[in-house]
N, C-alpha and C positions, 0 to 999 in steps of 0.2 A: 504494500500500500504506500501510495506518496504522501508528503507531506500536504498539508492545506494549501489551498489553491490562493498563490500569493499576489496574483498580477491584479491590481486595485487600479482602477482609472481613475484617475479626481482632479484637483482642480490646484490652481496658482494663485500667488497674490494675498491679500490681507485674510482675516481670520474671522468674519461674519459669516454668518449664513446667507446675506443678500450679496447679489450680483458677483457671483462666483462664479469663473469662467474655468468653464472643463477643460482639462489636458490627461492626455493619455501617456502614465508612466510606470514603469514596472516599482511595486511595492516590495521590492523581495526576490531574491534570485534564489532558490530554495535548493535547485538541487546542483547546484555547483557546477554548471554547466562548463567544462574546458572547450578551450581552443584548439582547432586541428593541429598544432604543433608538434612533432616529434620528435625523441631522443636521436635515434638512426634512422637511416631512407628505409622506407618502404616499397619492395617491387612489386607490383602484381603479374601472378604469374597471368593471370586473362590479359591481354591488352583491351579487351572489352568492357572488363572490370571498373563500374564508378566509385571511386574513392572518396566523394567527398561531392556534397551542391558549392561551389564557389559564391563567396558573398557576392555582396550586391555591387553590379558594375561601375565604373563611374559612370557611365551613361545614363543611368539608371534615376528618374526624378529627384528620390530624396537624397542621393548622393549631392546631384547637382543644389538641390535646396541648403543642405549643411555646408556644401565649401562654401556656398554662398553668405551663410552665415558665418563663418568663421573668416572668411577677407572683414566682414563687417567687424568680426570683433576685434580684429589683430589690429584695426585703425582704432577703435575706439576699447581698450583692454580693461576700462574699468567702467565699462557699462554692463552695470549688474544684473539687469531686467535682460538682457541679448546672451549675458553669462548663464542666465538660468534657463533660458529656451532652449538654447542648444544643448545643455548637460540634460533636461529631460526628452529631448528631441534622440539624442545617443545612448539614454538608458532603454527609449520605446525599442528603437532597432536593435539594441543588444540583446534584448529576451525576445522578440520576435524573429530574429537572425539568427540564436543562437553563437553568438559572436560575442567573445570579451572584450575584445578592443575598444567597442565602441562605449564600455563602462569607466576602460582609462580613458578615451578623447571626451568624456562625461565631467571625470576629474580635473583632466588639463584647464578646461573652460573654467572651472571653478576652482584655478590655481590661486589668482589675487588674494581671495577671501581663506579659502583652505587651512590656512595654520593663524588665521587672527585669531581675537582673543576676546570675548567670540566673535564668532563669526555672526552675517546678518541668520536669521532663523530660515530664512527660504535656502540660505546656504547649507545650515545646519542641517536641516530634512534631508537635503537630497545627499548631503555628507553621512547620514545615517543608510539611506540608501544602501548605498555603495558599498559602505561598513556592513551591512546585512550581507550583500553579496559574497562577498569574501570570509564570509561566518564571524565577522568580529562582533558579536552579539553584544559585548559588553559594551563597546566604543560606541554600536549604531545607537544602545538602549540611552545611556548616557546625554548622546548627543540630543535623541526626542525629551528626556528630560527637561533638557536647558528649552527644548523651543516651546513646551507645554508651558513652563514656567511662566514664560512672555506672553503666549497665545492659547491658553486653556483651552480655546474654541477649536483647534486646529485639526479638523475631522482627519488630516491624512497622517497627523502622528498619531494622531490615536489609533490608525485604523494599522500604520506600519508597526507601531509597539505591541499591537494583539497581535499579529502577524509572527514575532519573533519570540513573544512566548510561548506561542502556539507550539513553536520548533524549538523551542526550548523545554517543550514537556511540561510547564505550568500553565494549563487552562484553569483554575482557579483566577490566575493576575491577568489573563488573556479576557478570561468574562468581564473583570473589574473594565477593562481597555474599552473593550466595545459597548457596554452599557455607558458609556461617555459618547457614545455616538447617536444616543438615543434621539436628540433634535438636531444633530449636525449634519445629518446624510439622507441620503432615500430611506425608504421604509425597508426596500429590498435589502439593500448593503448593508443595511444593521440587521436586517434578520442575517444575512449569507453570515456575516464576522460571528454576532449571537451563536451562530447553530454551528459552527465550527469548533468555538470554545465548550460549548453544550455538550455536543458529541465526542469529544473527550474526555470530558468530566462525569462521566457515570449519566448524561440524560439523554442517553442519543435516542430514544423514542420521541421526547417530546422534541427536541432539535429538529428530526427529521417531520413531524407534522407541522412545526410551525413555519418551515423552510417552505414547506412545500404550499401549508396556506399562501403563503408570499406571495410564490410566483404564481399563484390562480388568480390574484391580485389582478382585474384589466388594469391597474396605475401603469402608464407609460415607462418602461423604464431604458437604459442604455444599452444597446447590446453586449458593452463588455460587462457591466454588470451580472445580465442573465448570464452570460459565460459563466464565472467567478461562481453565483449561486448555485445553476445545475451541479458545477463539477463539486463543489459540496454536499448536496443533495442527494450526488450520485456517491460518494465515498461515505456517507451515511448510512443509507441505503447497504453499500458490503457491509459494514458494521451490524448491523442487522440482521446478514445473510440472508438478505431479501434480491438474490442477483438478479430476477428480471425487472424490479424495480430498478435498479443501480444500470443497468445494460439500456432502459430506456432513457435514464436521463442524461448517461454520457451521448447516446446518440444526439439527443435533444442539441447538447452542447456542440458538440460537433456539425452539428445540421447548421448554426448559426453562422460558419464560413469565419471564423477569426481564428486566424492560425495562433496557437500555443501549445511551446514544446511539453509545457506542464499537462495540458488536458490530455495530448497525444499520449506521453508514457502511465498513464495512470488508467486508461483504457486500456493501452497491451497489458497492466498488469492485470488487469481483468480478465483478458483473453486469456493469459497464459495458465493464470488461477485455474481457467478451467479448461486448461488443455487445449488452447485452439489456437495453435502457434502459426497454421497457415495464414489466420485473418491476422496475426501480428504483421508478420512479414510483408504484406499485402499494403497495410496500414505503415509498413516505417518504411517499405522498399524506397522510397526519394527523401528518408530523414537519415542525413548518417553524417553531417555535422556535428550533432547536437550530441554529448557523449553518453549521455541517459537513454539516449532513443537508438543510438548505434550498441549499445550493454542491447537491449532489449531485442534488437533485432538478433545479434546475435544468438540470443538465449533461446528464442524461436527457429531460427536454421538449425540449431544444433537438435534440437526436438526431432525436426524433418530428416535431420541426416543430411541437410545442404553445406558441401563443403565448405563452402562461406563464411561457416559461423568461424573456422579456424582463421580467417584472414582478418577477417572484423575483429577476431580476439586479439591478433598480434597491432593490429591498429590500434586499440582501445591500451592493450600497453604499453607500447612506446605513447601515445600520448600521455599517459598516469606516468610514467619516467619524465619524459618534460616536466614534468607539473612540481612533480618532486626537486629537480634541478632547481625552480624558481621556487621554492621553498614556499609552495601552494597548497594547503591545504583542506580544500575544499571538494577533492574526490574520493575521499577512506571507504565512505559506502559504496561507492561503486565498483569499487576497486575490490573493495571485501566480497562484493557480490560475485564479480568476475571471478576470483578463488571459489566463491564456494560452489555455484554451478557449471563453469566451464572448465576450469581445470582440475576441480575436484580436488582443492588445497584447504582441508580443513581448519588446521591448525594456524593456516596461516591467514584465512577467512575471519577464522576467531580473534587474533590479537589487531585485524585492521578492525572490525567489529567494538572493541571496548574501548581502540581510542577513538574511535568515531564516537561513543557515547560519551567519554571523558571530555570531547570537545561540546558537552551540550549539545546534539545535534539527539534530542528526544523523544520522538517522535511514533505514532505505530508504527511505520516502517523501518525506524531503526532497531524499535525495540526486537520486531521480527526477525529481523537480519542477524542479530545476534544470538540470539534462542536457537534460531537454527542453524547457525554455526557450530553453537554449542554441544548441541544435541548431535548435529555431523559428528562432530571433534570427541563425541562420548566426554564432554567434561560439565558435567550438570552445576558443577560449582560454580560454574562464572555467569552462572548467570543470575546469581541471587541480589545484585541492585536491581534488575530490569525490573523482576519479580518484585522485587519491594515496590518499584516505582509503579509498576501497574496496581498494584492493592492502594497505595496512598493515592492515585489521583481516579479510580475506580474507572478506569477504564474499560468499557463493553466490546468486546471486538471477540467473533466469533474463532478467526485464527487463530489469536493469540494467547485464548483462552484454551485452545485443542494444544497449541504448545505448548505450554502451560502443565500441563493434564500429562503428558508426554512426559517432559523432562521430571515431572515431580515422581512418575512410574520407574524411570531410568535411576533417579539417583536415591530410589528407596532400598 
């Protein structure tokens, strides 16, 4: 299971509720998305063989839109309203591209203000951003602290601080976050944040009804909004091991034609859950940038017997070797995952697994990750924080509970 569906669209500017102008920016990079980079070349033996979607061209509108902006800012470097379009203009393409780079060209624009003291709050958000993306949970939480403190009203720190406790495993303080969103936002966006915290915290019944009232709601809403809601509604829904509820609302979301690499990998996790690794493949065959959807794809070839999965697998490690080079650490689960079902490295599945939880990274699907690690690896002992941590925030989850059941059988 993935973590909560993080990409939040909202809004720029002062911190009222009237005449707030909508912009579209990722709240959250959740699952650590690398860049194609590799330690050594890789040959493929196909010359047919696609390696990779190449980003977006210069030819390409919004390319031509951002140099365009950025000749503007390099004349004018301390215009701070042209500094924040463009860092949330490079954060939108970077989660929709699957593409890091454009998180650092995010940064660079927002070099001036960067290390003041503080910095202005519209700086400070998207400095939490970015801090999110690279898993500095501390730094990003820190930073929303300071701009709450200024701007109590500021529906998008609130809504990026539920966001990162979420993945921090305290939906208790993630509830507190979004119940501050109760007159700041749509109805939807506070139910979607609401039943995300809900459904981790012991109520995913009621979470999943009130979710779902929402969106029966005729109230107009944004489409990236409904995106963000179904794919809640739909990871609910598995929590409940209600699959044809959960199978229809990822469709739902899907249907709405806004590409995110998040909705994508969290559907093939569905698929794969239940064994149907053709429709994965089918579903990531032109996603194999993005390193969450090229892990998945692989995980689904090797199902089939499609010799592929071993090529995708040496791709997927020389990029995790880069990453490691740049002393990046924001692929352990993936990476863990890659041991524990393609190459069948248990033990060593297991020790990427506890420091991925040791980094905060708390989630159901980490907690998962490592249970069955453990349970591969026959060492039922390491897994008694997860265990505690699921009893103290009472988490419902049909999986987790069956592993659970498992390792407590193993290590009687």
């Amino acid at each position: 299971m993935n973590p909560l569906f993080a990409v939040h669209f909202w809004r720029a500017g002062g911190h009222s509720t009237s005449g707030w102008r909508r912009w579209r920016v990722l709240l959250g990079v959740l699952l650590g998305i690398a860049g194609p980079a590799s330690a050594v070349p890789f040959t493929p033996a196909d010359p047919n063989q696609v390696l990779e979607r190449l980003p977006l061209a210069a030819t390409d509108p919004t390319v031509r839109e951002l140099q365009g902006l950025r000749r503007q800012l390099a004349a004018q470097p301390d215009h701070l309203d042209l500094a924040l379009r463009i860092a949330r203009r490079n954060i939108e393409i970077g989660r929709s591209e699957a593409d890091p780079r454009y998180y650092g060209y995010a940064q660079a624009a927002l070099a001036p203000w960067w290390e003041q003291t503080p910095p202005p709050p519209e700086v400070l958000l998207l400095r939490a951003v970015l801090r999110q993306n690279r898993h500095d949970f501390i730094g990003a939480l820190d930073d929303l602290r300071h701009v709450l403190a200024v701007q109590p009203r500021n529906a998008q720190a609130w809504l990026t601080q539920a966001v990162i406790q979420q993945v921090q495993g305290e939906p208790a303080a993630a509830l507190r976050s979004c119940l501050a969103l109760r007159r700041l936002t749509s109805p939807l966006l506070f139910n979607a944040c609401l039943g995300g915290a809900l459904g981790r915290g012991g109520q995913v019944e009621f979470a999943y009804a009130s979710l779902r009232r929402a969106l029966e709601n005729p109230t107009e809403a944004a489409a990236e909004e409904r995106l963000y809601a179904l794919t809640v509604l739909a990871e609910l829904a598995e929590q409940r091991g209600a699959a044809p509820d959960a199978e229809r609302h990822f469709r739902e979301a899907l249907a709405l034609g806004r590409r995110s690499v998040y909705l994508l990998g969290a559907y093939a996790d569905f698929l794969l859950d239940r064994n149907r690794p053709a429709e994965v493949r089918q579903l990531l065959a032109s996603e194999q940038r993005a390193d969450s959807l090229l892990l998945r794809l692989a995980l689904a070839e090797r199902r089939l017997d499609d010799p592929a999965w071993q090529r995708h697998t040496e791709v997927l490690e020389a990029r995790f070797a880069a990453a490691r080079q740049r002393g990046d650490g924001i692929h352990i689960a993936a990476e863990a995952r890659l041991r524990l079902d393609l190459r069948q490295q248990s033990q060593e599945a297991l020790t990427l697994a506890q420091r991925n939880w040791a980094q905060q990274q708390r989630e159901p699907q980490d907690a998962r990750l490592l249970l069955e690690a453990a349970l591969a690896a026959g060492q039922s002992e390491a897994t008694c924080e997860v265990l505690d941590w699921l009893n103290r925030v009472k988490l419902e989850d049909e999986r987790l509970a069956d592993l659970s059941r498992r390792l407590r059988e193993t290590g009687s």
